[in-house]
N, C-alpha and C positions, 0 to 999 in steps of 0.2 A: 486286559479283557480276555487274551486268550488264555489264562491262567485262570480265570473265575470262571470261565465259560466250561471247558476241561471236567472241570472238579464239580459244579455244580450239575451238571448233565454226564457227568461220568463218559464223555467220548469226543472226540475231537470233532467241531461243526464246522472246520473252515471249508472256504469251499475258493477253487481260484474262478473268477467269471468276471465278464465284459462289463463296459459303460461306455457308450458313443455319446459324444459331445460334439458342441460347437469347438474352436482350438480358443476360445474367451473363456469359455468354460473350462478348460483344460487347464489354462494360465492360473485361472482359480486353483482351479483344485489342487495344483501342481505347489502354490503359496499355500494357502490355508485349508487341505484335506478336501474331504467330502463332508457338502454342509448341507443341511435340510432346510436352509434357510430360500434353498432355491425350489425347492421342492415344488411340484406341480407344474411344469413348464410344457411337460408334454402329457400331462393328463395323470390323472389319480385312480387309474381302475383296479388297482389292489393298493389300496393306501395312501396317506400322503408321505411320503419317504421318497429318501434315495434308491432308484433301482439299476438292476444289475441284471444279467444273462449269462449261464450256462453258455450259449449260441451267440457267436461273435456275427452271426449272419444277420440277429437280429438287432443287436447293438447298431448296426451297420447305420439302419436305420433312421440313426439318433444323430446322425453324427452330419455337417456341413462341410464342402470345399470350401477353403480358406482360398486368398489367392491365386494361389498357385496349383489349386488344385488336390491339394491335402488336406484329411479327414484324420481324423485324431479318433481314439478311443484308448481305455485305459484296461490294463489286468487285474483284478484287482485280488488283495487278499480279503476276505468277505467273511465274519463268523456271523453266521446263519441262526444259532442258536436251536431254538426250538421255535418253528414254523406252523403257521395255521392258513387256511384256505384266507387271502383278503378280499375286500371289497371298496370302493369309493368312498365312504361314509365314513373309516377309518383315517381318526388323526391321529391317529399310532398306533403300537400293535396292543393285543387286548392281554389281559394281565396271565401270566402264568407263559406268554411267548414271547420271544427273540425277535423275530421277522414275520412276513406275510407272504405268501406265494401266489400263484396261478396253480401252483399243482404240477405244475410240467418245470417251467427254464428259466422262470421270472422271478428274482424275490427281491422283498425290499426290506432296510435295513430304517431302524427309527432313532438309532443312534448313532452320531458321527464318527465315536469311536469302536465302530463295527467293521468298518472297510478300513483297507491299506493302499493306495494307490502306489500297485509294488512298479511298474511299469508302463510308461506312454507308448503309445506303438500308435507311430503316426504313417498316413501312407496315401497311394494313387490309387482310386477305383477306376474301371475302365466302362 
């Protein structure tokens, strides 16, 4: 993907950004990638997709103590592509774009193999 993404856009769109999960969700993701199948679990206000953050602050957000008190979120590699303002009403991104944004830290991806989950980075909030 990052080879067609490259060539077809003439510039590299990766971009590295957050995803706070439950660590169920994590387990997922950790076996079978990032899936839209789950999509809309914490709301659809740019898109029905997978979303991701710039702001690990806001990931934060997304994310549940386990147990013992551990929150999971992941790094992810993300190709962006070519982005448009989204909205709720989008079941995917509209034709001639990649992803959907907020405009600021938010974007979301409509294909699975858009994201990399390069690292878990699980930890203690206080």
């Amino acid at each position: 993907h990052w080879t067609d993404f490259k060539k077809r856009l003439n510039k590299d769109t990766e971009k590295r950004l957050y995803h706070g999960c439950r660590e169920e969700a994590a387990n997922l993701i950790i076996e079978d990638c990032f899936n839209r199948s789950f999509a809309g679990v914490h709301g659809t206000i740019y898109g029905v997709g997978v979303y991701f953050s710039s702001n690990a602050a806001y990931s934060h957000q997304y994310t549940n103590p386990n147990s013992l008190e551990e929150r999971c979120m992941f790094l992810a590699r993300v190709l962006i592509g070519k982005t448009t303002k989204g909205n709720g009403s989008m079941k995917t991104r509209p034709l001639g774009f990649d992803s959907t944004t907020d405009g600021n830290h938010i974007f979301v991806t409509y294909h699975d193999a858009q994201a990399y989950a390069e690292y878990l980075i699980t930890y203690k909030s206080k």
